[in-house]
C-alpha positions as CSV (number, residue, x, y, z in Angstrom):
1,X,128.4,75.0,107.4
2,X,125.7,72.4,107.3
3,X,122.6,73.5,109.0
4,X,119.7,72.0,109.9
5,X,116.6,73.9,110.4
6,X,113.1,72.4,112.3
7,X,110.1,74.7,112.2
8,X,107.7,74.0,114.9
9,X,103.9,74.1,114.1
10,X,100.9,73.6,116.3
11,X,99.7,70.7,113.3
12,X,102.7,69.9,111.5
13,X,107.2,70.4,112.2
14,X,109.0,70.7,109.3
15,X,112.1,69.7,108.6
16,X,114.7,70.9,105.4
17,X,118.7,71.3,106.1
18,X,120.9,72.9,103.6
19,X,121.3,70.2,101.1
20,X,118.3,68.3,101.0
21,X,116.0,70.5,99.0
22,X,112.6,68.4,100.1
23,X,111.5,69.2,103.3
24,X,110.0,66.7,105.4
25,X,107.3,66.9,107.8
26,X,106.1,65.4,111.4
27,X,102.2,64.7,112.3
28,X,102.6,67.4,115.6
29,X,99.5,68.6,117.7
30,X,98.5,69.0,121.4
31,X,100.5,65.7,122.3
32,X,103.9,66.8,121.5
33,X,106.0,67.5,123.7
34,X,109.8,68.8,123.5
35,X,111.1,65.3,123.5
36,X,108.4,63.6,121.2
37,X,109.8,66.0,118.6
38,X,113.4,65.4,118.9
39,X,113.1,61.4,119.0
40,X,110.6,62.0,115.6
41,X,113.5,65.1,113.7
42,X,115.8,62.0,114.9
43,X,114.3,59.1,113.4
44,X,113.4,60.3,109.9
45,X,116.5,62.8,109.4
46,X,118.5,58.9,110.3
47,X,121.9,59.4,108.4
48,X,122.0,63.2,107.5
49,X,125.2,65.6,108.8
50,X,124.8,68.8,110.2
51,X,127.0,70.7,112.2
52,X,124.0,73.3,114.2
53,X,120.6,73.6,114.4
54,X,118.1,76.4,114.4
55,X,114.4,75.9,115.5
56,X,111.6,77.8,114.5
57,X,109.3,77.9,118.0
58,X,105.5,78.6,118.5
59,X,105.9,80.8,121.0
60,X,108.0,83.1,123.1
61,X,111.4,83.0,122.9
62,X,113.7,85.3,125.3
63,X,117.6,85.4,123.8
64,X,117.6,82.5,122.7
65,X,115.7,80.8,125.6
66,X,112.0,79.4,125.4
67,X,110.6,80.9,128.3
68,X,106.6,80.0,128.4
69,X,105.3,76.5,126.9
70,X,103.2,76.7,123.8
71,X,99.6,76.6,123.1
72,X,99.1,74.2,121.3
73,X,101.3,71.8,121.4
74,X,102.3,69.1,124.4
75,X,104.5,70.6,127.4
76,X,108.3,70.4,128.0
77,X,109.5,72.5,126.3
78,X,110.9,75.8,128.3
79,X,113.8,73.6,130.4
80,X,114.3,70.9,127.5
81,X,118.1,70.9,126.5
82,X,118.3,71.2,122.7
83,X,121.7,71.1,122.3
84,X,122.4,67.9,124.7
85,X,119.4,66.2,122.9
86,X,120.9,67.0,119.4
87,X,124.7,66.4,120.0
88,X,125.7,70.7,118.1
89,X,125.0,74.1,118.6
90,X,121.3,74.8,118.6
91,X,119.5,78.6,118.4
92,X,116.3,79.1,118.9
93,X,114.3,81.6,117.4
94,X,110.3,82.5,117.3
95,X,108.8,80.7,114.5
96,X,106.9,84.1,113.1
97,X,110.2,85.8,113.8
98,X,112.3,82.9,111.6
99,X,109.9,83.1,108.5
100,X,109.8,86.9,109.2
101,X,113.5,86.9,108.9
102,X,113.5,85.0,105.6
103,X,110.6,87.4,104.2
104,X,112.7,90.7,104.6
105,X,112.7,93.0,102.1
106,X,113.9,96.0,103.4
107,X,111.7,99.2,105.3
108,X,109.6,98.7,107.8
109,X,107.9,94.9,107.8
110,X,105.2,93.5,109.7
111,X,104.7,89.6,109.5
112,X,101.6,87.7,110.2
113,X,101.8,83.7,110.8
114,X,98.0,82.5,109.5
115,X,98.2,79.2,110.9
116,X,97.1,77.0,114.3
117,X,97.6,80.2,115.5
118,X,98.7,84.0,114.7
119,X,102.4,83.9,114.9
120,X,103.6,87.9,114.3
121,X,107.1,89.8,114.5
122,X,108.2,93.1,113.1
123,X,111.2,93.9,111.5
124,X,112.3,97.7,110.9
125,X,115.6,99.1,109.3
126,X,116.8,95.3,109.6
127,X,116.3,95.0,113.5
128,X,114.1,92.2,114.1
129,X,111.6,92.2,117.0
130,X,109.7,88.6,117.8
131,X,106.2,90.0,118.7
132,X,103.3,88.6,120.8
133,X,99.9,89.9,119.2
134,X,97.9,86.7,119.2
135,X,96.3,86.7,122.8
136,X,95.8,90.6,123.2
137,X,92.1,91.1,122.9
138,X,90.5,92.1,119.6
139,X,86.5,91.5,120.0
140,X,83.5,90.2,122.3
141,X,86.2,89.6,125.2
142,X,88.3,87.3,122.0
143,X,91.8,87.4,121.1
144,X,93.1,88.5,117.7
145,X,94.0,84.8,117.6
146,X,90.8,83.4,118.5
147,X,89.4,85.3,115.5
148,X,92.0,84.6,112.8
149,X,93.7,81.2,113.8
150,X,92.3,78.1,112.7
151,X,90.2,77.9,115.8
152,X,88.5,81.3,114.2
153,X,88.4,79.5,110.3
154,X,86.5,76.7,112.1
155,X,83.9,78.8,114.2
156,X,83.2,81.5,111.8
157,X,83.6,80.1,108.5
158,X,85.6,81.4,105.4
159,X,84.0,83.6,104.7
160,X,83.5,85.6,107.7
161,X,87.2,84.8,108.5
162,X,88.8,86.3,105.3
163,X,86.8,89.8,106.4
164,X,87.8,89.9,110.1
165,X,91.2,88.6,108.7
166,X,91.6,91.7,106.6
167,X,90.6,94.0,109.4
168,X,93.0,92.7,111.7
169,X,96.0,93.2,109.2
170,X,94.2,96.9,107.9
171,X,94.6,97.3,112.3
172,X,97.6,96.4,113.0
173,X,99.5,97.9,110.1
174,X,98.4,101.2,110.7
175,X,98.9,100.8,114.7
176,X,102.5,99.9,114.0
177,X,103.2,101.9,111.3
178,X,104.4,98.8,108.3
179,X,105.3,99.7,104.9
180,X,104.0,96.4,104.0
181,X,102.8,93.5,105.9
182,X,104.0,89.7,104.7
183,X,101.4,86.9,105.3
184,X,102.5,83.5,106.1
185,X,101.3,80.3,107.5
186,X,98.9,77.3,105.8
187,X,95.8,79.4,106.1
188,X,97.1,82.2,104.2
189,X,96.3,80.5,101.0
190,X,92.9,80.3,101.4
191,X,92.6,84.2,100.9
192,X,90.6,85.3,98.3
193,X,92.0,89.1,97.8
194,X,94.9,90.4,100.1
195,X,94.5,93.2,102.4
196,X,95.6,96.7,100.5
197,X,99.3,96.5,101.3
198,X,99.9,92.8,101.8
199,X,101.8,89.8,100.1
200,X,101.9,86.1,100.7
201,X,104.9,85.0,102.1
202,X,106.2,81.7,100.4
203,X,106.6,79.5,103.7
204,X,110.0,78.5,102.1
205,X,111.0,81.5,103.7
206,X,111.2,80.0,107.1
207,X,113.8,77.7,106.1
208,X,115.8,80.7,104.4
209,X,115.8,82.5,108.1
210,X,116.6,79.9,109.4
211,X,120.2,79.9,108.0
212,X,120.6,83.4,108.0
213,X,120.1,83.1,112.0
214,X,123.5,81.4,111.9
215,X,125.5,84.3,108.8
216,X,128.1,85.5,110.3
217,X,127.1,89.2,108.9
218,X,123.8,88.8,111.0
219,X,124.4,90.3,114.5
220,X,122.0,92.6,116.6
221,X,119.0,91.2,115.2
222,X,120.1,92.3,111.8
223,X,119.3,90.3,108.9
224,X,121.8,91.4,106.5
Protein backbone atom coordinates (compact mmCIF):
# COMPACT_ATOMS: atom_id res chain seq x y z
CA UNK A 1 0.00 0.00 0.00
CA UNK A 2 1.36 3.22 -1.10
CA UNK A 3 0.88 5.97 1.40
CA UNK A 4 1.35 9.33 1.46
CA UNK A 5 1.85 11.16 4.58
CA UNK A 6 1.63 15.39 4.92
CA UNK A 7 2.54 16.78 8.33
CA UNK A 8 1.11 20.08 8.99
CA UNK A 9 3.26 22.83 10.70
CA UNK A 10 2.42 26.28 11.67
CA UNK A 11 5.92 27.37 9.42
CA UNK A 12 6.52 24.62 7.30
CA UNK A 13 4.11 21.04 5.75
CA UNK A 14 6.06 18.37 5.01
CA UNK A 15 5.63 16.02 2.69
CA UNK A 16 7.46 12.11 2.36
CA UNK A 17 5.29 8.95 0.90
CA UNK A 18 6.53 5.50 1.23
CA UNK A 19 9.00 5.39 -1.59
CA UNK A 20 10.46 8.58 -1.94
CA UNK A 21 12.97 8.76 0.87
CA UNK A 22 13.41 12.86 0.65
CA UNK A 23 10.82 14.64 2.05
CA UNK A 24 9.70 17.75 0.69
CA UNK A 25 8.59 20.79 2.29
CA UNK A 26 5.84 23.76 1.73
CA UNK A 27 6.53 27.62 2.94
CA UNK A 28 3.08 27.43 5.36
CA UNK A 29 2.23 30.12 8.02
CA UNK A 30 -0.80 32.28 9.09
CA UNK A 31 -2.08 32.38 5.36
CA UNK A 32 -2.75 28.84 4.77
CA UNK A 33 -5.69 27.71 4.60
CA UNK A 34 -7.06 23.98 4.00
CA UNK A 35 -7.13 24.48 0.28
CA UNK A 36 -3.81 26.52 -0.19
CA UNK A 37 -2.23 23.36 1.15
CA UNK A 38 -3.82 20.77 -1.00
CA UNK A 39 -3.34 22.80 -4.35
CA UNK A 40 0.63 23.31 -3.03
CA UNK A 41 0.92 18.83 -1.70
CA UNK A 42 -0.72 18.79 -5.35
CA UNK A 43 1.61 20.65 -7.41
CA UNK A 44 5.00 19.56 -6.15
CA UNK A 45 4.05 15.73 -5.41
CA UNK A 46 2.85 16.21 -9.73
CA UNK A 47 3.29 12.53 -10.94
CA UNK A 48 3.66 10.34 -7.69
CA UNK A 49 0.97 7.20 -6.81
CA UNK A 50 -0.51 6.64 -3.71
CA UNK A 51 -3.41 4.84 -2.79
CA UNK A 52 -4.43 6.88 0.98
CA UNK A 53 -3.30 9.55 2.80
CA UNK A 54 -2.71 10.42 6.38
CA UNK A 55 -2.25 14.06 7.68
CA UNK A 56 -0.49 15.13 10.56
CA UNK A 57 -2.81 18.27 11.90
CA UNK A 58 -1.95 21.26 14.31
CA UNK A 59 -4.67 20.88 16.31
CA UNK A 60 -7.60 18.99 17.57
CA UNK A 61 -8.64 16.19 15.96
CA UNK A 62 -12.01 14.30 17.15
CA UNK A 63 -12.09 10.51 15.39
CA UNK A 64 -10.76 11.37 12.75
CA UNK A 65 -12.51 14.75 12.29
CA UNK A 66 -10.79 18.31 12.67
CA UNK A 67 -13.06 19.90 14.87
CA UNK A 68 -11.60 23.59 15.86
CA UNK A 69 -9.33 25.55 13.16
CA UNK A 70 -5.65 26.04 14.04
CA UNK A 71 -3.64 28.73 15.50
CA UNK A 72 -1.56 29.51 13.44
CA UNK A 73 -2.23 28.72 10.31
CA UNK A 74 -5.02 30.32 7.73
CA UNK A 75 -8.81 29.00 8.26
CA UNK A 76 -10.82 26.25 6.53
CA UNK A 77 -9.96 23.70 7.71
CA UNK A 78 -12.69 21.90 10.13
CA UNK A 79 -15.48 21.35 7.07
CA UNK A 80 -12.67 20.98 4.24
CA UNK A 81 -13.22 17.56 2.41
CA UNK A 82 -9.79 15.78 2.31
CA UNK A 83 -10.71 12.84 0.66
CA UNK A 84 -12.83 14.66 -2.30
CA UNK A 85 -9.82 17.16 -2.65
CA UNK A 86 -7.30 14.18 -2.85
CA UNK A 87 -9.27 11.64 -5.00
CA UNK A 88 -8.37 8.17 -1.83
CA UNK A 89 -8.93 7.48 1.58
CA UNK A 90 -7.55 10.12 3.86
CA UNK A 91 -7.11 9.89 8.04
CA UNK A 92 -6.38 12.47 9.94
CA UNK A 93 -4.61 12.36 12.97
CA UNK A 94 -3.08 15.18 15.54
CA UNK A 95 0.25 16.14 14.43
CA UNK A 96 1.90 15.55 18.17
CA UNK A 97 -0.18 12.48 18.23
CA UNK A 98 1.35 11.17 14.57
CA UNK A 99 5.13 11.84 15.59
CA UNK A 100 4.06 10.48 19.08
CA UNK A 101 2.90 7.36 17.38
CA UNK A 102 6.25 6.96 15.46
CA UNK A 103 8.25 7.66 18.78
CA UNK A 104 6.78 4.66 20.80
CA UNK A 105 8.78 2.71 22.67
CA UNK A 106 6.80 0.93 24.85
CA UNK A 107 5.60 2.05 28.84
CA UNK A 108 4.11 4.90 29.58
CA UNK A 109 5.25 7.97 26.97
CA UNK A 110 4.64 11.54 27.03
CA UNK A 111 5.43 13.53 23.78
CA UNK A 112 6.21 17.14 23.56
CA UNK A 113 5.98 19.00 19.96
CA UNK A 114 8.76 22.14 20.42
CA UNK A 115 7.80 23.93 17.49
CA UNK A 116 5.33 27.11 16.30
CA UNK A 117 3.64 25.80 18.99
CA UNK A 118 3.52 22.92 21.84
CA UNK A 119 1.98 20.02 20.09
CA UNK A 120 1.62 17.03 23.13
CA UNK A 121 -0.09 13.41 23.26
CA UNK A 122 0.40 10.60 25.65
CA UNK A 123 0.61 7.17 24.86
CA UNK A 124 0.35 4.42 27.74
CA UNK A 125 0.46 0.40 27.36
CA UNK A 126 0.13 1.33 23.43
CA UNK A 127 -3.20 3.32 23.65
CA UNK A 128 -2.65 6.57 22.21
CA UNK A 129 -4.39 9.75 23.63
CA UNK A 130 -3.94 13.19 21.29
CA UNK A 131 -3.58 15.76 24.14
CA UNK A 132 -4.27 19.51 24.42
CA UNK A 133 -1.68 21.09 26.95
CA UNK A 134 -0.61 24.09 24.96
CA UNK A 135 -3.25 26.73 26.00
CA UNK A 136 -3.88 25.60 29.69
CA UNK A 137 -2.20 28.32 31.74
CA UNK A 138 1.31 27.86 33.11
CA UNK A 139 2.52 31.52 34.45
CA UNK A 140 1.68 35.39 34.71
CA UNK A 141 -2.00 34.63 33.25
CA UNK A 142 0.48 32.70 30.06
CA UNK A 143 -0.09 29.46 28.50
CA UNK A 144 2.40 26.64 28.59
CA UNK A 145 2.56 27.52 24.86
CA UNK A 146 3.16 31.06 25.18
CA UNK A 147 6.26 30.16 27.26
CA UNK A 148 7.80 27.32 25.23
CA UNK A 149 6.61 27.84 21.53
CA UNK A 150 8.46 29.89 19.26
CA UNK A 151 6.49 32.87 20.30
CA UNK A 152 8.17 32.16 23.95
CA UNK A 153 11.99 31.56 22.15
CA UNK A 154 11.41 35.03 20.62
CA UNK A 155 10.19 36.96 23.79
CA UNK A 156 12.39 35.43 26.35
CA UNK A 157 15.39 34.44 24.62
CA UNK A 158 17.36 31.02 24.65
CA UNK A 159 18.42 31.12 27.33
CA UNK A 160 15.62 31.80 29.61
CA UNK A 161 13.54 29.45 27.24
CA UNK A 162 15.71 26.24 27.66
CA UNK A 163 15.02 26.75 31.72
CA UNK A 164 11.27 27.33 31.58
CA UNK A 165 11.44 24.60 28.85
CA UNK A 166 12.86 22.07 31.27
CA UNK A 167 10.41 23.06 33.96
CA UNK A 168 7.55 22.55 31.96
CA UNK A 169 8.59 18.95 30.87
CA UNK A 170 10.10 18.19 34.82
CA UNK A 171 5.88 19.46 35.34
CA UNK A 172 4.12 17.67 33.29
CA UNK A 173 5.94 14.38 33.58
CA UNK A 174 5.50 14.04 37.05
CA UNK A 175 1.67 15.34 36.74
CA UNK A 176 0.99 12.63 34.27
CA UNK A 177 3.01 10.08 35.51
CA UNK A 178 5.61 9.32 32.03
CA UNK A 179 8.28 6.81 32.15
CA UNK A 180 9.96 8.99 29.73
CA UNK A 181 9.05 12.00 27.79
CA UNK A 182 10.08 12.24 23.86
CA UNK A 183 10.84 15.82 22.54
CA UNK A 184 10.10 16.76 19.03
CA UNK A 185 9.59 19.67 16.84
CA UNK A 186 12.35 22.24 15.12
CA UNK A 187 13.08 23.95 18.35
CA UNK A 188 14.02 20.90 20.14
CA UNK A 189 17.41 21.09 18.78
CA UNK A 190 18.39 24.10 20.15
CA UNK A 191 18.51 22.38 23.74
CA UNK A 192 21.53 22.50 25.38
CA UNK A 193 21.09 19.50 28.07
CA UNK A 194 17.71 17.51 28.19
CA UNK A 195 15.39 17.49 30.95
CA UNK A 196 16.39 14.29 33.48
CA UNK A 197 14.23 11.77 31.73
CA UNK A 198 14.00 13.01 28.16
CA UNK A 199 15.12 12.19 24.57
CA UNK A 200 14.99 13.89 21.23
CA UNK A 201 12.63 12.57 18.96
CA UNK A 202 14.13 12.23 15.38
CA UNK A 203 11.14 14.27 13.46
CA UNK A 204 11.45 11.28 10.96
CA UNK A 205 9.29 9.79 13.31
CA UNK A 206 6.23 11.53 12.13
CA UNK A 207 6.43 10.15 8.84
CA UNK A 208 6.90 6.45 10.50
CA UNK A 209 3.32 7.14 12.41
CA UNK A 210 2.06 8.13 9.83
CA UNK A 211 2.04 4.71 8.08
CA UNK A 212 1.44 2.83 11.05
CA UNK A 213 -1.99 4.95 11.27
CA UNK A 214 -3.01 2.84 8.22
CA UNK A 215 -1.22 -1.21 9.73
CA UNK A 216 -3.70 -3.29 9.72
CA UNK A 217 -2.43 -4.63 13.37
CA UNK A 218 -3.13 -0.97 14.67
CA UNK A 219 -6.67 -0.82 15.95
CA UNK A 220 -8.02 1.00 19.22
CA UNK A 221 -5.43 3.44 19.26
CA UNK A 222 -2.77 0.79 19.50
CA UNK A 223 0.36 1.19 17.85
CA UNK A 224 1.51 -2.23 17.52
Amino acid sequence: MKILVIDVGGTHVKVRDTYHKNRLEIRSGSKMTANKMVAAVRKIIAGWKYDAITIGYPGAVLHGHIVSEPHNLGDGWVKFNFKKAFGCPVKIINDAAMQALGSYQGKRMLFLGLGTGLGSAMIVDGDLEPMELAHLPYKKGRTYEDYVGLAGLKRLGKKKWRRHVNDVVMQLKAALEADYVVLGGGNARLLKKLPPGSQIGDNANAFRGGLRLWNKSYSHNSPK
